[in-house]
C-alpha positions in Angstrom: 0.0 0.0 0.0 0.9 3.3 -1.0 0.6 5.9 1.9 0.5 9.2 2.0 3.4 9.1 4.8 6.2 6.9 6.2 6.0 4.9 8.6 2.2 4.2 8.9 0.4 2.4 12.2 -2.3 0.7 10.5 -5.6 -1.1 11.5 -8.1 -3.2 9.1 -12.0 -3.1 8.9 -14.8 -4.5 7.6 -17.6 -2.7 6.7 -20.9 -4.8 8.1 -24.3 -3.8 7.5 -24.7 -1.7 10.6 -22.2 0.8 9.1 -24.4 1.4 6.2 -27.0 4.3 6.0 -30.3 4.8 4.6 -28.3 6.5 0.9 -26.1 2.3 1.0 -23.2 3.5 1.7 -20.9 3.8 5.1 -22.1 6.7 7.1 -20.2 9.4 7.7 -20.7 9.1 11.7 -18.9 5.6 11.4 -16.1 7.4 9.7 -15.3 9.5 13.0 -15.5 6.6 15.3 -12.6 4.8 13.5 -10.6 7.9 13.2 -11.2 7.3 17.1 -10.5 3.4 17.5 -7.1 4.3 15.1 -5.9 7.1 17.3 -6.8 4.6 20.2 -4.9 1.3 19.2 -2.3 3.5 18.1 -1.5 5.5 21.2 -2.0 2.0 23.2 1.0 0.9 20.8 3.2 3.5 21.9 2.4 2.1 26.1 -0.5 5.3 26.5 -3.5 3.2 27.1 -6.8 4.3 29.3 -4.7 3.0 32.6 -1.9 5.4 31.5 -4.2 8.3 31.3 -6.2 7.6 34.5 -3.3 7.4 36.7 -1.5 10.6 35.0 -4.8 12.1 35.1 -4.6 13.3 31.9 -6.0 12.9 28.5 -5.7 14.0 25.1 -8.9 15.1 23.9 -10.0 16.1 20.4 -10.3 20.0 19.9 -11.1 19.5 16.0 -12.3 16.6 13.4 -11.2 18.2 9.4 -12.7 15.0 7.3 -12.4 15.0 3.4 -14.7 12.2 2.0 -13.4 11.2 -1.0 -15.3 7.7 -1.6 -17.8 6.0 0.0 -17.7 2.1 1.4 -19.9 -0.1 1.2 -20.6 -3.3 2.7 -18.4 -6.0 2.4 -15.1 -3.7 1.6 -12.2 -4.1 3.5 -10.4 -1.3 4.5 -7.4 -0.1 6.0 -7.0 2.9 8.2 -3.5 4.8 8.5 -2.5 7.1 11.2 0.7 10.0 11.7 1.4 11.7 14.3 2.2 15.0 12.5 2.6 17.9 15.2 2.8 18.7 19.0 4.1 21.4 20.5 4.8 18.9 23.4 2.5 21.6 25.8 -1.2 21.2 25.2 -1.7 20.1 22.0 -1.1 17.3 18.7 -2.0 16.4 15.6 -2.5 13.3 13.7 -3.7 12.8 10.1 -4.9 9.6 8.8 -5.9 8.1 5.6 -8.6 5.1 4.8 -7.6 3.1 1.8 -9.9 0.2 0.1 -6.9 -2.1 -1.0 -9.1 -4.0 -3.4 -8.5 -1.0 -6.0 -6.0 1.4 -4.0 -8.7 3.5 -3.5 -8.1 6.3 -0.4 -11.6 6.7 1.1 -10.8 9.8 3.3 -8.4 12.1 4.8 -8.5 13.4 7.9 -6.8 15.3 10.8 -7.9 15.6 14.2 -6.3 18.1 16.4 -5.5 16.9 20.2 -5.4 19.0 22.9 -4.1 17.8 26.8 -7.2 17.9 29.7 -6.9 17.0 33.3 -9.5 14.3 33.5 -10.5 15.2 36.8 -11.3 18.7 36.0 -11.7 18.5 32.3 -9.6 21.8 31.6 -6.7 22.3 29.6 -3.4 20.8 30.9 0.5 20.4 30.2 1.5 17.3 28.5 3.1 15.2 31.2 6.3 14.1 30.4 5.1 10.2 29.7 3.0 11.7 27.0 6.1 13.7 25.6 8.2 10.8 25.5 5.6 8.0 24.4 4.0 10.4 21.5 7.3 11.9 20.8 8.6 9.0 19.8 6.0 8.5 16.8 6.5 12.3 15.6 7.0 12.4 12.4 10.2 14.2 11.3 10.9 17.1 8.6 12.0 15.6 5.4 15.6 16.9 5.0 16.1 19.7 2.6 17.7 18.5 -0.2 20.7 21.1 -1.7 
């Protein structure tokens, strides 16, 4: 597969009927809970699972969903869901973009980017990145391409 960054963390789905709206194709609300299982299974692969953020007491929380649907699904397509970690200011807030690709035809679906921002779960307000989150989202930051002279 062809993404449109290095260095993907990927996850696969099935569309099943219950994904499918009243127009037959994947509804756009199923979209936005993927984008949310991706960041999920992604930050659990970098050792920042729900445990993690309870005991920190800290989360990062979405600020802003920007969603380009480019094709629709429909049942039966398999799919596979990309996500980058593309900015932090390693304060209060990140940003990851991700692309959904249908492999059967190489297809991208959508392109997304959700912008993260740091909350004390226990008060729900705005709050500096500890340094577990620096470190453990740090690490999948994706780096400047090198200028090339």
């Amino acid at each position: 597969m062809i993404w449109d960054q290095v260095d993907a963390f990927v996850i696969d789905f099935d569309v099943q009927a219950e994904h499918i709206d009243e127009l037959g194709h994947t509804n756009n609300a199923v979209y936005v809970t993927w984008l949310e299982t991706c960041a999920w299974r992604h930050s659990q692969s970098l050792g920042l699972g729900l445990e993690d953020y309870r005991r920190l007491d800290r989360a990062m929380a979405v600020l802003r969903h920007e969603i380009d649907y480019l094709a629709a699904a429909y049942k039966g397509d398999t799919l596979q869901l990309a996500t980058w970690i593309v900015d932090s200011d390693q304060r209060l807030k990140m940003k990851r973009n991700f692309q959904l690709v249908r492999p059967a035809d190489g297809t991208t679906l959508l392109r997304a980017q959700t912008t993260f921002v740091c909350i004390q779960l226990s008060s729900g307000k705005p709050k500096r990145m500890p340094e577990e989150f620096i470190e453990g989202y740090g690490k999948a930051l994706m780096q400047p391409y090198p200028l090339e002279l």
